[in-house]
C-alpha positions in Angstrom: 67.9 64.0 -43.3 68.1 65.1 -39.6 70.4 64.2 -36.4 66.9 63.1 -35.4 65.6 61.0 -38.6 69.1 59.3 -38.6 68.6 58.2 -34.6 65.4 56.6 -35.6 67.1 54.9 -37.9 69.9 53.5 -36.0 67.1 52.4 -33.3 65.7 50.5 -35.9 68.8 48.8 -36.9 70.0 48.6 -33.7 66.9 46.8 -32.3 67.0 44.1 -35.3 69.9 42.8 -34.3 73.2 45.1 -35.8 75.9 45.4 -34.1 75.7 49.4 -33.1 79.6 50.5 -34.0 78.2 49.4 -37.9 74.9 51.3 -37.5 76.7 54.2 -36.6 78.8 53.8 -39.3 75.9 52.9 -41.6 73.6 56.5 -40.6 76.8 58.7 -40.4 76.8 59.8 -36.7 78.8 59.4 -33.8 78.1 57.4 -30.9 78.2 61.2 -29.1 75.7 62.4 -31.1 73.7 59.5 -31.0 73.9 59.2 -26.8 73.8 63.1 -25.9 71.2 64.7 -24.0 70.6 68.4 -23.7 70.7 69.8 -20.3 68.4 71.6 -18.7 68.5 75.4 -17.6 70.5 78.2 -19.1 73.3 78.0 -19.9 76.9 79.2 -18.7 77.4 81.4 -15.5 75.4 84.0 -14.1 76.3 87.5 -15.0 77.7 89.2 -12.0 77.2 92.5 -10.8 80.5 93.7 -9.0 84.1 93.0 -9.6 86.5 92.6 -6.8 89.6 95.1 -7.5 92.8 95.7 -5.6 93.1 99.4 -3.9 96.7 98.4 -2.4 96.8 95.3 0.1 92.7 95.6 0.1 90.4 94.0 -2.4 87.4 96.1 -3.0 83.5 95.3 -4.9 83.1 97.9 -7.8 80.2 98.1 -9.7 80.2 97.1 -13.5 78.9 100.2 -14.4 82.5 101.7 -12.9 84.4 99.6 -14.8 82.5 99.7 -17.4 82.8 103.8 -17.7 86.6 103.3 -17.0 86.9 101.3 -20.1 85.3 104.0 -22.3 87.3 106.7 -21.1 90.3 104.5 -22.1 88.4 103.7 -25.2 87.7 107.4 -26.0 92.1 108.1 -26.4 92.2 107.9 -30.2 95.9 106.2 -29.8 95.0 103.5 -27.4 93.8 100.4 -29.8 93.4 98.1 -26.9 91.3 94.5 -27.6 90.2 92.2 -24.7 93.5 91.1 -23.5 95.4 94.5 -23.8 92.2 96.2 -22.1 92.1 93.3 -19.8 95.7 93.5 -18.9 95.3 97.3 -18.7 92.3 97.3 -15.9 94.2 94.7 -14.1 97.6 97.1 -13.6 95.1 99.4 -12.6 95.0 101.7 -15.6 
């Protein structure tokens, strides 16, 4: 049975008189499950297209595609093993 089959239910039960906290507890949801709404739109933040890095006391807009090739050539030194936060940390001293 679905999140949605199980609403219906509760609606019913609701609507004949139960109190709701037992007609959750009767379907098996949460009262968050029964009460959320999707929102509309995508989802998250929009991807960027620059990245604002520090050339001494300046901040400067790079492109992606910069940083991007910078990252391979780190990536291509077979005894470098960075992961996101090493490589992350590593961009941000300024490689």
């Amino acid at each position: 049975m679905g999140l949605g089959e199980k609403k219906e239910i509760l609606t019913r039960y609701i609507s004949q008189g139960l109190p709701s906290r037992r007609a959750f507890q009767i379907a098996g949801i949460t009262k968050h499950q029964y009460y959320y709404r999707p929102k509309q739109g995508k989802r998250g933040r929009k991807p960027t297209q620059y990245v604002l890095k520090t050339e001494g006391d300046n901040l400067v807009e790079v492109e992606n595609t910069e940083i991007v090739q910078e990252m391979k050539k780190i990536k291509s030194d077979p005894d470098l093993d960075y992961g996101y936060h090493k490589m992350n940390r590593h961009l941000q001293l300024g490689g």
